[in-house]
N, C-alpha and C positions, 0 to 999 in steps of 0.2 A: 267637738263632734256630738252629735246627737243618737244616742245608743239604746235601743232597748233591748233590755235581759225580760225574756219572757219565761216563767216556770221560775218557782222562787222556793223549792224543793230541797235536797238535803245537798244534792249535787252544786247547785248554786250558791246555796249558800253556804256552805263549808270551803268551797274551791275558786269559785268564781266573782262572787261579789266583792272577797277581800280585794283580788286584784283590779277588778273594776272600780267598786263604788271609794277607791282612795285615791284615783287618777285622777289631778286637776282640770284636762283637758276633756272629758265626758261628764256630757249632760244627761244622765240616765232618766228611762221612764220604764216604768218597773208594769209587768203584768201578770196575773196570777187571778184564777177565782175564789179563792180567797180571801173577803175584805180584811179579816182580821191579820193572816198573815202579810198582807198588802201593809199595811197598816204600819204594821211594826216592823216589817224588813223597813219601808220608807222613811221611819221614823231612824233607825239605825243609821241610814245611811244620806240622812237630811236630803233625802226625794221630795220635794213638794208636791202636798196633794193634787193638782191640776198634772202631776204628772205620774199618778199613779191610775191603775187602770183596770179591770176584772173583766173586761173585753178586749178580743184581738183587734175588731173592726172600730171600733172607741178609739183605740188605741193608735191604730192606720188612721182614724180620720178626726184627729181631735185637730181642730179649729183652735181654738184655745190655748194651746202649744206653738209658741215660736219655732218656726224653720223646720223645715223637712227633715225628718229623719234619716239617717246617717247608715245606719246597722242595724242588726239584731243579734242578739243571741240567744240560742233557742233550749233550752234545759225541760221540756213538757214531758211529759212520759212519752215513752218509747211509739205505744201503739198511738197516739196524737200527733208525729213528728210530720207524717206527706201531711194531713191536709193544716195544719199550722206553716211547714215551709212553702208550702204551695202557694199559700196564699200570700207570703211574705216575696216571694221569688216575681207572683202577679203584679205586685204593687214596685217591682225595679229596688227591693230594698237589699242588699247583698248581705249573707246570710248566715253565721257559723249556726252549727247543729251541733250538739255531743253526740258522740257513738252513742250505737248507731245510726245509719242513715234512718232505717225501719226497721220494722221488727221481723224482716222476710228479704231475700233476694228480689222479688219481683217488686217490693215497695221503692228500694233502693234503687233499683235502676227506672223507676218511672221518678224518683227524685233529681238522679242526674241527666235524666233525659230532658224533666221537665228547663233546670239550670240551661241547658243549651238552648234550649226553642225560646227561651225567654230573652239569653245573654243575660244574667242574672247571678252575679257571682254565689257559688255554693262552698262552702268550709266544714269539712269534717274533723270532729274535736279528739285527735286521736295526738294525745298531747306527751305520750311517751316520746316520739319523735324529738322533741323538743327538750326533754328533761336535760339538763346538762352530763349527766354521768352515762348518763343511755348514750350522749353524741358524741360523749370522749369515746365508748366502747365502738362505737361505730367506724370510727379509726383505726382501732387496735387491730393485730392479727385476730382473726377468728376463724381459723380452720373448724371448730367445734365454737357450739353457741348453744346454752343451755338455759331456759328458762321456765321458772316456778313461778308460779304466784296462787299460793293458797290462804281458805277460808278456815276459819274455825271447827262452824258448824252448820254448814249454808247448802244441802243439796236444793236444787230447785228442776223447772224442765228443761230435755234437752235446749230446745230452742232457746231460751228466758236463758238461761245459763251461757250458751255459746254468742252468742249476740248480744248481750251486754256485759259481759264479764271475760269469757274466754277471747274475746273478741279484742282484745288488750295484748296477749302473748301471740296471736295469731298476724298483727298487725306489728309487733315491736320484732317477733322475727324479720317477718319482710321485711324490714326497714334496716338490719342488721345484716343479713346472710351480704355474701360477701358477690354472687353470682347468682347466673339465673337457676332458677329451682327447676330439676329435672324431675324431682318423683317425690307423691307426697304419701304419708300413711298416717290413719288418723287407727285409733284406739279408746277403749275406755268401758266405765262399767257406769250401767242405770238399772235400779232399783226400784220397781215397783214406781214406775215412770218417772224417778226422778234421778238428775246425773248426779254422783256420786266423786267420780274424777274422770277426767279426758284426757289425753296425749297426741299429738301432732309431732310428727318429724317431716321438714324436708331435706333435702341433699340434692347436690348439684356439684357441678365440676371441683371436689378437694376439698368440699365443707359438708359439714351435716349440721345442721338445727336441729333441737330438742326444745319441744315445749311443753307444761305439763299443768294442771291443775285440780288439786284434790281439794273438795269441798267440805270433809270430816278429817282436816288437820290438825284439829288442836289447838292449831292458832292459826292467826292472819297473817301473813307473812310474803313479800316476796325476793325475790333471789334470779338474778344476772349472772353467769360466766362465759367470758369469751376467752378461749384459751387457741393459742397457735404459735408459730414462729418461738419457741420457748419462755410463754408468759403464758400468766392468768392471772385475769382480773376478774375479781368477784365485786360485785356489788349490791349490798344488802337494800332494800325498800329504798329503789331507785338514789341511795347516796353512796357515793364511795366514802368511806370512813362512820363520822358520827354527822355530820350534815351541819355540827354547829349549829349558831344562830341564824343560819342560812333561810328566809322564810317558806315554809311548805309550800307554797304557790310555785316558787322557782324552784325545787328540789325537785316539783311535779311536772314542771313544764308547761303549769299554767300560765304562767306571765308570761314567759316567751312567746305561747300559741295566741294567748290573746293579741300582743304587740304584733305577732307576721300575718295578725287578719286583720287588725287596724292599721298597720300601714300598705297592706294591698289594698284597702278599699281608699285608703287616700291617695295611691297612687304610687309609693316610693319600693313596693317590690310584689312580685306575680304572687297569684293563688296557685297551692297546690293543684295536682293535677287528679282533676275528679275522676276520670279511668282507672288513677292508682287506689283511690280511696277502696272504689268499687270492686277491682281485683280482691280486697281485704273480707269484704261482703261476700264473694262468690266464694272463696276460698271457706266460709264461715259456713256458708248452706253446703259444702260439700262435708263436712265435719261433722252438720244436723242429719244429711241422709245416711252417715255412717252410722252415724249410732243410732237413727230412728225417732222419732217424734215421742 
């Protein structure tokens, strides 16, 4: 398959490249405005120059390139995500994005609106889903379901914060709670317009979720417990135990997320369902008008 990872940022290259650029069966072509960085990600990961790129449109219509491209994956900054996927979705190439969609509710749903009018498969990189210890807890009782994930020393803006960062516990609850969510409350302190920490509870018929993040922790850290039916399982930065030699990629649920968008685009199982993605989004701007811009 013919794959391009576009944005070769810390995100891709810390999470995403290991599990791609070591796959025998991808033929990656790598895009970034950065020659130097182009360069030497390419160089790392034996990319041949004729298929390295510092244009999107270069990139979509390099002649010189054997065979139609395949995928993309899209790692760009945040506020670049519509009109980079836009343009990928135009040209029939089917699509992963990392969270989030855009840096706005109203970006997001002209993204998945765009996916329909096009028939253009679209994938959101919300790869906690997928982490293997997060999919055991997704089995387990979880009458109560409690989730941390904090920073060191990292306030930033409400928005910037809730949408690409809180945007993680917000989206690993839904994926957890056990029923539909009846009533949500969000909470939290900002600081001389930057957030500080947030908190999200919903509850629904016999469960409550808790989720929380403080950005003047101390340290990095995050923290899973589903406890019900008389158990609880704790699970420290997405591992049960010590995670062993187990590689970061699959402890993250990277490999798995990449593998369920490479084989929906080859055919052997469906794409997530983009209404759900976007519930995850709407749920996010309700969080941002709580606490205010």
């Amino acid at each position: 398959m013919a794959v391009a990872v576009i944005g070769l940022g810390g995100i891709a290259q810390k999470a995403y490249l290991p599990v791609l650029g070591t796959r025998g069966d991808l033929r990656l072509r790598l895009m970034t405005r950065s020659r130097e960085r182009l360069d030497a990600v390419g160089a790392d990961y034996h990319v041949p120059e004729e298929r390295r790129f510092t244009e999107l449109n270069a990139l979509l219509g390099a002649d010189a390139v054997p065979g139609r491209l395949d995928a993309a994956f899209v790692h760009v900054a945040t506020v670049a995500h519509v009109e980079v996927v836009k343009t990928l979705l135009d040209a029939g190439i089917p699509t992963y994005v990392d969270k989030p969609l855009a840096e706005n509710l109203a970006g997001a749903r002209a993204l998945v609106a765009h996916s329909e009018r096009t028939g253009t498969p679209l994938m959101v990189g919300f790869n906690r889903r997928h982490a293997p210890a997060y999919v055991a807890a997704a089995r387990a009782p979880r009458e109560t379901v409690i989730l941390q994930k904090n920073e060191s020393d990292a306030p930033g803006t409400v928005r910037g914060v809730v949408f690409d960062d809180f945007i993680h516990v917000v989206d690993t609850l839904r994926f957890l709670v056990p029923g539909d969510v009846e009533d949500v409350t969000v909470s939290g302190r900002v600081e001389d317009g930057l957030l500080e920490h947030v908190a999200l509870t919903m509850t629904g018929p016999g469960f409550t979720a808790f989720g929380a993040m403080n950005r003047r922790a101390g340290r990095k850290q995050e923290r899973l417990q589903a406890i019900g039916d008389g158990h609880d399982l704790e699970i420290l930065d997405l591992a049960e135990g010590s995670g062993g030699w187990t590689p970061v990629g699959r402890v993250k649920g990277v490999e798995q997320i990449c593998e369920h968008f490479l084989a929906a685009v080859r055919g052997e199982t469906g794409f997530p369902d983009l209404q759900d993605a976007l519930a995850t989004h709407e749920l996010c701007e309700r969080v941002v008008e709580r606490l205010g811009e």
